[in-house]
DRENGUSE-44855 format. One record per residue (C-alpha): residue number from 1; z, x, y. Coordinates in nm, 3 decimals, decimal comma, always signed. Layout:
// DRENGUSE-44855
PT   nr       zz       xx       yy
PT  NUM        Z        X        Y
...
//
This chain:
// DRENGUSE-44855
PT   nr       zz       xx       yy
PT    1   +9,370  +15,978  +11,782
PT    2   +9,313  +15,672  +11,572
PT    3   +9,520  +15,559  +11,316
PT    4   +9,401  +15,619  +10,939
PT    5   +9,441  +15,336  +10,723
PT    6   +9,582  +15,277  +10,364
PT    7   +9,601  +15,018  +10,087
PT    8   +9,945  +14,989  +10,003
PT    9   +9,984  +14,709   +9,783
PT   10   +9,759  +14,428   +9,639
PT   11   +9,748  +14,079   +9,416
PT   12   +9,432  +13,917   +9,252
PT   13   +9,470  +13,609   +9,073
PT   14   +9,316  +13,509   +8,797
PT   15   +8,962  +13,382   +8,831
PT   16   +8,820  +13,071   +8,680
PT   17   +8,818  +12,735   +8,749
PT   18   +9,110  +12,569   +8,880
PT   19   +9,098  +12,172   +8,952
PT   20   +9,494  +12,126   +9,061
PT   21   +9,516  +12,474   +9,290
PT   22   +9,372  +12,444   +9,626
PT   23   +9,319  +12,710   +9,916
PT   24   +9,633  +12,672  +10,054
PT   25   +9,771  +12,728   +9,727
PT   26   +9,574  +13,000   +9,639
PT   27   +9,641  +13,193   +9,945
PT   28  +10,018  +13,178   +9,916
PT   29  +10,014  +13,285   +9,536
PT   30   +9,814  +13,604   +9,635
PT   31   +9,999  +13,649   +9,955
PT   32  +10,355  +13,636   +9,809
PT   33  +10,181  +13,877   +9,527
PT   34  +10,089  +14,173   +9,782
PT   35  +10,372  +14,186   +9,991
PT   36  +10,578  +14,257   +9,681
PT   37  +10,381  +14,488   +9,565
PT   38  +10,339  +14,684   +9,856
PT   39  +10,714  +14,658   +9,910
PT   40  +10,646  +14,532  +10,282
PT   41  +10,839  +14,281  +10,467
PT   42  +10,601  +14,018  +10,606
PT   43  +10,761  +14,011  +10,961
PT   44  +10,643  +14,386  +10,982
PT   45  +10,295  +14,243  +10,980
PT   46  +10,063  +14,208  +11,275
PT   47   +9,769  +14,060  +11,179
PT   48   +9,624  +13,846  +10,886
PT   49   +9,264  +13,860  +10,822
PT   50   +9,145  +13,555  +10,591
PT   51   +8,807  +13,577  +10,431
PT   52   +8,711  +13,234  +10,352
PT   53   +8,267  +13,097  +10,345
PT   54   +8,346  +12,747  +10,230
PT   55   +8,036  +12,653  +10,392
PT   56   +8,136  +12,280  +10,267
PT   57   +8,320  +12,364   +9,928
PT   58   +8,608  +12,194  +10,082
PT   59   +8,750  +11,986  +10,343
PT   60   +9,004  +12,219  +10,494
PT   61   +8,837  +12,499  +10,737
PT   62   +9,022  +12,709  +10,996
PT   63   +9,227  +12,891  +10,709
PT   64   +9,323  +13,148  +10,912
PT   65   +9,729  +13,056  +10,964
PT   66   +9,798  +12,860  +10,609
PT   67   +9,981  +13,132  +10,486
PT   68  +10,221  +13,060  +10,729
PT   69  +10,332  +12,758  +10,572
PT   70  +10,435  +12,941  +10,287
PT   71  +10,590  +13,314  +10,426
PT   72  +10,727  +13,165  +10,774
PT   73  +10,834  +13,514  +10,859
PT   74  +10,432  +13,594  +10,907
PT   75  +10,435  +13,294  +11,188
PT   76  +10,369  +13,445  +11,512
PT   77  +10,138  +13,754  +11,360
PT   78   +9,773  +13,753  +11,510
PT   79   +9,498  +13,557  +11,295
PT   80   +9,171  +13,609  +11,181
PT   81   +8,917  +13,414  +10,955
PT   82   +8,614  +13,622  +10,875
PT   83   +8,270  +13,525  +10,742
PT   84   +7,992  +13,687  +10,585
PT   85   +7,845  +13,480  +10,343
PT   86   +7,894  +13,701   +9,984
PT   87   +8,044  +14,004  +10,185
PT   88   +8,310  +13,758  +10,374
PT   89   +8,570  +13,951  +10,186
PT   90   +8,470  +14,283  +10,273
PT   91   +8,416  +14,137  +10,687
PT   92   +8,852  +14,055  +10,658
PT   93   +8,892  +14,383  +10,455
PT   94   +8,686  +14,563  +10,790
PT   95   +8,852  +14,371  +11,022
PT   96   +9,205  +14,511  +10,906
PT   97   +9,062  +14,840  +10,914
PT   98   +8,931  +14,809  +11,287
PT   99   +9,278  +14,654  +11,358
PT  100   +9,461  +14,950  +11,199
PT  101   +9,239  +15,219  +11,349
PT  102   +9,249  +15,059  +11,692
PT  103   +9,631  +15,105  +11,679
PT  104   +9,702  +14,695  +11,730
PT  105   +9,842  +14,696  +11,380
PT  106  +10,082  +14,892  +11,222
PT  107  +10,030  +14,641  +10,893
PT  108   +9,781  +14,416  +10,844
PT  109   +9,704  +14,174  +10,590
PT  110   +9,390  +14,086  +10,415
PT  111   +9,335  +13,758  +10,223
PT  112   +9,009  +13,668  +10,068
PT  113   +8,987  +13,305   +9,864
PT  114   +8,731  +13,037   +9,764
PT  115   +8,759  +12,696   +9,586
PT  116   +8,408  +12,650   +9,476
PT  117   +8,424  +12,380   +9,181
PT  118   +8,548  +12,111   +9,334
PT  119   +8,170  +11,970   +9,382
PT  120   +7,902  +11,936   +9,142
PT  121   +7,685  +12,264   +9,024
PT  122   +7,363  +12,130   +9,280
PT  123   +7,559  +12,113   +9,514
PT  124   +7,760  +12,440   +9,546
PT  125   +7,409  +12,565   +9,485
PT  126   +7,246  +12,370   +9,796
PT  127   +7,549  +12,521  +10,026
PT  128   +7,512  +12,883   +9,880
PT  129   +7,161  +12,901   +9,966
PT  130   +7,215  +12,814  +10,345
PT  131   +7,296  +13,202  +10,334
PT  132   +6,949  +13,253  +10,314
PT  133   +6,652  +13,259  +10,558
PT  134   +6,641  +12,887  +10,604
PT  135   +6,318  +12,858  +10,762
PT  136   +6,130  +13,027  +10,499
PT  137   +6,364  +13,028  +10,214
PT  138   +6,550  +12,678  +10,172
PT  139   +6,279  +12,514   +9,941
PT  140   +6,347  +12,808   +9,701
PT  141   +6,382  +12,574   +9,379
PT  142   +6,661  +12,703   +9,190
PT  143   +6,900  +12,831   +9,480
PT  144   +7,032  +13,183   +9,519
PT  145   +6,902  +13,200   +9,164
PT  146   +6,550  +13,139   +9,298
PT  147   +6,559  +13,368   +9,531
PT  148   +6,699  +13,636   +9,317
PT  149   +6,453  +13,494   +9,040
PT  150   +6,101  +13,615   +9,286
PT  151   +6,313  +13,948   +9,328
PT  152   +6,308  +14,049   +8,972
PT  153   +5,955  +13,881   +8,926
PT  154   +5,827  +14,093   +9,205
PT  155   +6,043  +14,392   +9,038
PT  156   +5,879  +14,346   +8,724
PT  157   +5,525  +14,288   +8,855
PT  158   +5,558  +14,655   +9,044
PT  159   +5,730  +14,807   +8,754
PT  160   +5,730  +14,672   +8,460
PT  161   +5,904  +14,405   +8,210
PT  162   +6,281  +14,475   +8,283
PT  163   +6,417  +14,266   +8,035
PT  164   +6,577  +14,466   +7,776
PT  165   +6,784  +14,663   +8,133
PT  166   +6,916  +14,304   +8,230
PT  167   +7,032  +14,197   +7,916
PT  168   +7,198  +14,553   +7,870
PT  169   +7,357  +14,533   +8,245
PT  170   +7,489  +14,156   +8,140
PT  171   +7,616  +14,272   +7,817
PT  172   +7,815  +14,567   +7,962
PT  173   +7,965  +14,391   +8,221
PT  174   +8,089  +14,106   +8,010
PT  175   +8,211  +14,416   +7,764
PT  176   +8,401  +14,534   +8,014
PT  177   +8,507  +14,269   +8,094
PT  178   +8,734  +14,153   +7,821
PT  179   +8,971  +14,446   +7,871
PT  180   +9,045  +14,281   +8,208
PT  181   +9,272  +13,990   +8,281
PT  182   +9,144  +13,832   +8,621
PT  183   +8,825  +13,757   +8,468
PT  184   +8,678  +13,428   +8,464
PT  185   +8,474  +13,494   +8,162
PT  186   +8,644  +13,728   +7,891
PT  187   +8,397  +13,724   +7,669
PT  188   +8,179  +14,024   +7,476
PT  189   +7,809  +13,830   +7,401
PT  190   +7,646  +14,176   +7,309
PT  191   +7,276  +14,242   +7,404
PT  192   +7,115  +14,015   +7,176
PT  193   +7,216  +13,733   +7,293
PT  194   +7,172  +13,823   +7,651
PT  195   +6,852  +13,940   +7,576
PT  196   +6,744  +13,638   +7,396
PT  197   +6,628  +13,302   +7,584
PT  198   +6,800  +13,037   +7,365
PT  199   +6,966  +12,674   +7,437
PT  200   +7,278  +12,828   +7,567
PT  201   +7,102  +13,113   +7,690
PT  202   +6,811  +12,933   +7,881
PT  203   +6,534  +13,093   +8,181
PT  204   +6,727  +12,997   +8,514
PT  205   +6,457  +13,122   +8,788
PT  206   +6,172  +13,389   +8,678
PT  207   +6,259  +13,623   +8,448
PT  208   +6,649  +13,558   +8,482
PT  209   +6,876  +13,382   +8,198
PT  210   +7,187  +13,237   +8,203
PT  211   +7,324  +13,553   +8,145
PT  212   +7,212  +13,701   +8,477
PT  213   +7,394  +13,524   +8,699
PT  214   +7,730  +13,550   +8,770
PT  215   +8,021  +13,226   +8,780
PT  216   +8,079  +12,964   +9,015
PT  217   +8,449  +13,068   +9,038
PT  218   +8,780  +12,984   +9,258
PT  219   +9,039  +13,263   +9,327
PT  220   +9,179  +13,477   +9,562
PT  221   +9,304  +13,819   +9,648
PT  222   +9,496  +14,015   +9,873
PT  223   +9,547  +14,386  +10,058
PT  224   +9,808  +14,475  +10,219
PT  225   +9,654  +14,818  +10,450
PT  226   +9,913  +15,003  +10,680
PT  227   +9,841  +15,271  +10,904
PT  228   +9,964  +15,616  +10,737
PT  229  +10,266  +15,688  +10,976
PT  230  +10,385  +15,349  +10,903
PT  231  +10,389  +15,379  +10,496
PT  232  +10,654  +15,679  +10,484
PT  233  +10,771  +15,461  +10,232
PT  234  +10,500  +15,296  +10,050
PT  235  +10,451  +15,356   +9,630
PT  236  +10,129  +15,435   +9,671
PT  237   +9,871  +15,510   +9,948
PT  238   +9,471  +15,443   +9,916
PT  239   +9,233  +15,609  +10,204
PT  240   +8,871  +15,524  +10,317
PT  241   +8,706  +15,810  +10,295
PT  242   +8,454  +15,624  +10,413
PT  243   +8,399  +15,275  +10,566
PT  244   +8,037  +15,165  +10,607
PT  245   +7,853  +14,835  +10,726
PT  246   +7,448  +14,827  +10,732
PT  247   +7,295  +14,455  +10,816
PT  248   +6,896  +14,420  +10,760
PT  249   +6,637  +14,152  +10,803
PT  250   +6,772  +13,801  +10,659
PT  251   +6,398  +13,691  +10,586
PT  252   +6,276  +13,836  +10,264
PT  253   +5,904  +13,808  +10,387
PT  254   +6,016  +14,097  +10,643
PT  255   +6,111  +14,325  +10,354
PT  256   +6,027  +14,489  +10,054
PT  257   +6,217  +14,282   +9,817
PT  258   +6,183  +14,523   +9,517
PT  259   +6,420  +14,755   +9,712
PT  260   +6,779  +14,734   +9,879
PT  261   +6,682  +14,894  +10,198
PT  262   +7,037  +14,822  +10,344
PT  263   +7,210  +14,915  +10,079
PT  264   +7,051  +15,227  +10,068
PT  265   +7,129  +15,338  +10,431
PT  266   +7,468  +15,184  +10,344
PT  267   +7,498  +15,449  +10,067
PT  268   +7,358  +15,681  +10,213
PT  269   +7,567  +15,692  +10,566
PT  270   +7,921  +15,616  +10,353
PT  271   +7,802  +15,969  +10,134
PT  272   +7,746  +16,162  +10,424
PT  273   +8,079  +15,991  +10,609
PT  274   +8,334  +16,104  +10,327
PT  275   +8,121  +16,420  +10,273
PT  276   +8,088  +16,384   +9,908
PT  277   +7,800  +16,312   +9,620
PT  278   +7,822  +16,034   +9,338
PT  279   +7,953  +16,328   +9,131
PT  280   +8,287  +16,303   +9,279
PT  281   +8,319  +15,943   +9,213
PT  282   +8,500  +15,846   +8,872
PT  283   +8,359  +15,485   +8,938
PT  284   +8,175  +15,218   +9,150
PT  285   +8,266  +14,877   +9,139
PT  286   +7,918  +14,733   +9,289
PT  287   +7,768  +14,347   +9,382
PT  288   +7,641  +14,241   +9,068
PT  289   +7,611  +13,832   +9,183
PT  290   +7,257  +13,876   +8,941
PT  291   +7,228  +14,159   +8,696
PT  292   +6,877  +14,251   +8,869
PT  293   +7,122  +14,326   +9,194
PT  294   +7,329  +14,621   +8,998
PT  295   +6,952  +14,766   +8,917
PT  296   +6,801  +14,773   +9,240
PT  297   +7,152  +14,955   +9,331
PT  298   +7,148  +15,167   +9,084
PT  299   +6,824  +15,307   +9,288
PT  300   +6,976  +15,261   +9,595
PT  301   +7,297  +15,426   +9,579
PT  302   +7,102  +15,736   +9,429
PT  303   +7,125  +15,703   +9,054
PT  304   +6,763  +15,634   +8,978
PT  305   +6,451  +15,664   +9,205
PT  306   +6,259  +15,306   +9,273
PT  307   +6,111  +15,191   +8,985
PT  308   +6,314  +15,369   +8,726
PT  309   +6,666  +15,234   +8,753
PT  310   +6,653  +15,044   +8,392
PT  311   +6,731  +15,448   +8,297
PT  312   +7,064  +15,446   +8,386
PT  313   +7,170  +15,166   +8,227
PT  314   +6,980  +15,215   +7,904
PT  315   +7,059  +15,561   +7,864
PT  316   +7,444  +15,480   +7,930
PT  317   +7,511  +15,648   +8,245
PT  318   +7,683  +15,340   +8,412
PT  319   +7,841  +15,273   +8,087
PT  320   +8,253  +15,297   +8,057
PT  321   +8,243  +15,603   +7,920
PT  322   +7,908  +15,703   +8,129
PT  323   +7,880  +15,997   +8,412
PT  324   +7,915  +15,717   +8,685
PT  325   +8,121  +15,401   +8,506
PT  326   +7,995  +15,088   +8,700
PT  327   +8,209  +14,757   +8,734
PT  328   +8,424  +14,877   +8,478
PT  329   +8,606  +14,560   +8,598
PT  330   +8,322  +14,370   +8,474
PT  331   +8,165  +14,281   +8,782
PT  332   +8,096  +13,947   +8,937
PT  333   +7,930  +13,902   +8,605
PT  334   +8,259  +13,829   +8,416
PT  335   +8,503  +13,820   +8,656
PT  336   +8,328  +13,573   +8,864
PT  337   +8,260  +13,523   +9,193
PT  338   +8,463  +13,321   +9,429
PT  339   +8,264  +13,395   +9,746
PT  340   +8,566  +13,452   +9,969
PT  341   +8,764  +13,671   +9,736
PT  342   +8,508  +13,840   +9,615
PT  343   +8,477  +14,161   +9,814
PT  344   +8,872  +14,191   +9,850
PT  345   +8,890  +14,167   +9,480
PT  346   +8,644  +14,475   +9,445
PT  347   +8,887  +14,663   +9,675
PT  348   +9,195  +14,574   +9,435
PT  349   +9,006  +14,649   +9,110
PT  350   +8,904  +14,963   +9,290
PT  351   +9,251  +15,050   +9,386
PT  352   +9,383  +14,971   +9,059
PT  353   +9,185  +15,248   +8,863
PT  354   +9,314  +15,525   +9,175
PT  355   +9,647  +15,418   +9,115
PT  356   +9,659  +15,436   +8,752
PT  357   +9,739  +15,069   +8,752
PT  358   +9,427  +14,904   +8,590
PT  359   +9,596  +14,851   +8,269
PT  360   +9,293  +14,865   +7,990
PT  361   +9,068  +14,923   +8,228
PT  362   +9,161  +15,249   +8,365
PT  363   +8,914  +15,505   +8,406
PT  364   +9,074  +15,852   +8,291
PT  365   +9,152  +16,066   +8,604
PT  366   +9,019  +15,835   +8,865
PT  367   +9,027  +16,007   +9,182
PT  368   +8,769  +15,843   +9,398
PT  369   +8,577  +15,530   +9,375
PT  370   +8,285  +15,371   +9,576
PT  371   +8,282  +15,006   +9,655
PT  372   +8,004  +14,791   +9,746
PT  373   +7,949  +14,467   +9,873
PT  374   +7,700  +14,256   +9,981
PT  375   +7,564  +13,936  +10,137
PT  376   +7,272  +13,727  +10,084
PT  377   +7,003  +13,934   +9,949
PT  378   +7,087  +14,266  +10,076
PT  379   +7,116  +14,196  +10,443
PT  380   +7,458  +14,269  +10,508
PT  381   +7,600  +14,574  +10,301
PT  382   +7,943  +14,713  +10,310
PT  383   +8,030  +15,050  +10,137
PT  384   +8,376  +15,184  +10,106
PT  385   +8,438  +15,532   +9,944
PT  386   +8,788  +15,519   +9,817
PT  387   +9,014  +15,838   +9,765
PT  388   +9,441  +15,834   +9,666
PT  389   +9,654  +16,005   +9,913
PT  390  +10,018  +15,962   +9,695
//
């Protein structure tokens, strides 16, 4: 009988950017974090799982053991460092679960980080795009913002100017994003102004502004996930309900690009897995690296059907205070997106709001919470359906 995992503790740092902290330093500041949170001692862990693209950000690679040169008591524990371009941090959050669940850890230890802005804007932009279909899609002017850029031109030449439900999706998240104090940008700009092209708000790629993308950010966070007969003790417990990976074509000329075909089945499979409906889910903290990504998963986690997913946002249903809040955290969008981190910080934020711990912003009675995801455009997709167990 396999083991069933559960988050017992967590840190995030603050996102932003940080010239003196490296990745060494970041990943003992969020280590030290977790393991008092969770109340663990670190020579009770088995494994560390490090989430790390860097791609060329920095000098350093093989991350997987620094931590060791701050918690010595972890030296000795089995290492991994996982990459998945965008979803890295969800790949180290998986690979603690399939070391849990195999029964070779009791506790594991998951550590996502990235130092992006120690290089110029170009070039952090020239590295990111290597995550996409190189062949076809490295001449893309305009990077991962290109790309994204011919998915919401596409988008709006199927369906229709989607302006006014980008600029509301930017606006929200950066709302909600002030109430939370990881964030890289903390800042309400209100619709107009992300609806507006203007000098500080100028066209990027296509239809997309300034305000549609999400930050070039450093930062790191870390889980601490125990198998359930080993966290008798723990403050708190968080279960996967449901655990879900879905990988599609990396060429966009092999795929519709006005949908998220992955991240549908991805949805779809992690509903059916923990046997529950987007009804039962007081939030979903979702990718959001380009505000055209939340709307084409609006439609494909089942909000909207294709076409029409500018409803939920301008009608308020992914609002705070909507049926389904989404990235109540503020998303990538304001809290930034530090490739490595990024997915393990969607798990924290998630297991915040089921803990009652999110501080301003808690969502009343959270009880379950979806979590997704992604990298590159789509191709991989990770879902996780959160649930408290104590």
């Amino acid at each position: 009988m396999k083991a069933e995992p559960l988050i017992v503790g967590w840190s995030h740092l603050p996102f932003g950017k940080f010239d003196a902290l490296e990745p060494e330093d970041m990943i003992a500041q969020s280590a030290r974090g977790a393991l008092d949170h969770a109340g663990v001692d670190a020579a009770l862990v088995d494994s560390v799982h490090v989430g790390m693209f860097n791609g060329g950000f920095v000098y350093q690679d093989f991350p997987s053991t620094l931590v060791f040169n701050a918690i010595p008591e972890l030296r000795y524990a089995s290492t991994v460092r996982c990459e998945n371009a965008c979803a890295t941090g969800s790949a180290a959050v998986y690979s603690a679960l399939d070391a849990v669940r195999s029964g070779r850890s009791k506790v594991a230890f998951v550590i996502g980080v990235e130092k992006m802005n120690g290089l110029p804007t170009a070039q952090v932009g020239e590295i990111l795009q290597k995550c996409s279909y190189a062949k076809e899609e490295a001449g893309v002017p305009g990077g991962f913002a290109g790309i994204f850029g011919t998915i919401a031109q596409a988008y709006f030449e199927r369906y229709g100017d989607q302006s006014d439900a980008l600029a509301a999706i930017a606006a929200k998240n950066h709302r909600n994003g002030t109430a939370n104090p990881y964030a890289h940008m903390r800042r309400d700009f209100g619709f107009d102004f992300c609806r507006t092209p203007s000098e500080k708000n100028p066209f990027v790629a296509g239809p997309l502004k300034r305000t549609d993308c999400s930050l070039i950010s450093d930062g790191a966070a870390a889980l601490v996930i125990a198998a359930a007969d080993s966290a008798q003790g723990a403050r708190r417990g968080i279960g996967f309900r449901a655990s879900v990976q879905v990988s599609d074509y990396l060429p966009l000329s092999r795929r519709d690009r006005t949908e998220f075909a992955g991240a549908r089945r991805a949805w779809q499979r992690g509903l059916e897995e923990a046997r529950v409906t987007l009804d039962d889910l007081a939030l979903v903290e979702t990718h959001d690296c380009f505000t055209v990504a939340e709307l084409l998963e609006y439609e494909a986690m089942g909000l909207a059907k294709p076409g029409e997913g500018a409803r939920v946002i301008l009608d308020g249903v992914s609002a705070r205070d909507g049926r389904l809040p989404v990235n109540p955290s503020g998303g990538l969008k304001s809290k930034g997106h530090p490739i490595g981190a990024t997915g393990v910080s969607m798990h924290v934020m998630a297991a915040m709001q089921l803990a009652g711990e999110a501080g301003d912003m808690q969502i009343a009675n959270a009880a379950m919470a979806g979590v997704f995801n992604m990298g590159g455009a789509a191709v991989t997709n990770y879902l996780s359906i959160l649930e408290r167990q104590f």
